[in-house]
C-alpha positions as CSV (number, residue, x, y, z in Angstrom):
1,X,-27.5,-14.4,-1.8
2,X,-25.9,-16.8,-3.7
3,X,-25.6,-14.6,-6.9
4,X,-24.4,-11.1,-4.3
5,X,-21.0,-12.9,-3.9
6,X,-20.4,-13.4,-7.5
7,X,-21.8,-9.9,-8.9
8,X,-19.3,-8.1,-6.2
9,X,-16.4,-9.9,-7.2
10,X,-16.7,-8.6,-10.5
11,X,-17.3,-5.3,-10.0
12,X,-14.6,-4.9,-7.4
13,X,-12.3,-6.9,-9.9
14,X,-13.5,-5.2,-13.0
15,X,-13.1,-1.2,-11.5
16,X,-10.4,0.4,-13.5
17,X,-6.9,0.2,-11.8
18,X,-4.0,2.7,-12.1
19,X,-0.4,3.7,-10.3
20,X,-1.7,7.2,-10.1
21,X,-3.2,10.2,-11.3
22,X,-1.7,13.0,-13.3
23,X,-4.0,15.8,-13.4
24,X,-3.2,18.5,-16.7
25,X,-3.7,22.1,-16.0
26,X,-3.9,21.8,-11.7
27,X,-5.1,24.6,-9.9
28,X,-5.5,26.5,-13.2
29,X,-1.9,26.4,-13.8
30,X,0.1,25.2,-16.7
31,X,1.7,22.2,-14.8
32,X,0.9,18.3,-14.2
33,X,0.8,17.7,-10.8
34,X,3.0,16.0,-9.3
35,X,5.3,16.8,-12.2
36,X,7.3,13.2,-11.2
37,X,6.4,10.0,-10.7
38,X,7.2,6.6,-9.8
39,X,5.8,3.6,-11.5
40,X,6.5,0.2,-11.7
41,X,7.3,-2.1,-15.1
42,X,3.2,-2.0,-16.7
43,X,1.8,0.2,-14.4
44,X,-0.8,2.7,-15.6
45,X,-0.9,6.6,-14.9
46,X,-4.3,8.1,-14.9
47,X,-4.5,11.3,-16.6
48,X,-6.9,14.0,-15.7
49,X,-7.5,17.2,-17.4
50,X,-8.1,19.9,-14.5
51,X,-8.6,23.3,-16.0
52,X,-7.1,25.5,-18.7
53,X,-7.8,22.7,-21.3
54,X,-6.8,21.7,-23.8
55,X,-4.2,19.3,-23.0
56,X,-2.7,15.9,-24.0
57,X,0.4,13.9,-23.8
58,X,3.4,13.4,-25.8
59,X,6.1,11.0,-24.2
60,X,9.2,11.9,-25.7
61,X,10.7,9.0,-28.3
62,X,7.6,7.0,-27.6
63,X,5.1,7.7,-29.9
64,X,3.1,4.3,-29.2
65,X,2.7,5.8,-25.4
66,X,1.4,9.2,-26.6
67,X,-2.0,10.2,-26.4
68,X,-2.4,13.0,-29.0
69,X,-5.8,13.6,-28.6
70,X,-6.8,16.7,-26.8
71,X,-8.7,16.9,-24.2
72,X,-11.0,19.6,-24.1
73,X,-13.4,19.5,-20.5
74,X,-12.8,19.3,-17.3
75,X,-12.9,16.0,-15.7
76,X,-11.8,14.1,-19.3
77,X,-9.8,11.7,-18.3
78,X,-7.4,9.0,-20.5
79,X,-4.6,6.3,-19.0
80,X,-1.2,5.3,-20.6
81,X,0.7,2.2,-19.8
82,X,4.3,2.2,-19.4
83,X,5.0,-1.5,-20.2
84,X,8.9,-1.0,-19.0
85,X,10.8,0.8,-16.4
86,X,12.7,3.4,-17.1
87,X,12.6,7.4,-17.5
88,X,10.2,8.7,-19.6
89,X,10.1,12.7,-20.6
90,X,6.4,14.1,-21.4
91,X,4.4,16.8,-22.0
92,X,1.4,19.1,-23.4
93,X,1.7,19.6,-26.8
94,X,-0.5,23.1,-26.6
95,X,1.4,24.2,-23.5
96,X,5.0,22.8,-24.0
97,X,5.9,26.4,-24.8
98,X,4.6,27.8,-21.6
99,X,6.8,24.7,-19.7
100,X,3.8,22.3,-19.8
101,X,6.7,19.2,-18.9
């Protein structure tokens, strides 16, 4: 008992934390969804890639924030930390064409 306490206060602490999740291609459309969101100063936004893959993430004027990589199956996932407030413009590379923003 006295090592239960201890082991679930790190995994409850050590689960992965984030403001929200984006998911790419919802419903099997070329959208994020939601297409807006509100975080705060350092918060992390959860992207997820739904369906009609593949998709990734450019944020406009911030290549350090980018995530370039594409994601190819359903379920991949990656997170990107906006260290400062603000408004930030992103989208899908592949799909920005199509209006992937």
């Amino acid at each position: 008992m006295r090592f239960l306490l201890p082991l679930l206060a790190i995994f409850i602490f050590s689960t992965p934390t984030w403001a929200i999740d984006v998911v790419m291609g919802a419903n099997g459309s070329l959208i994020f969804e939601p297409a807006d969101v509100t975080i705060n100063a350092g918060d992390t936004v959860h992207f997820v890639n739904g369906m009609l893959p593949p998709h990734n993430v450019i944020v406009e004027d911030h290549p350090e924030l980018s995530h370039d990589g594409l994601a190819f199956a359903s379920g991949e996932s990656f997170d990107i930390t906006f260290p400062e407030a603000g408004d930030y413009t992103f989208w899908c590379d592949p799909h920005k064409g199509a209006g992937m923003t």
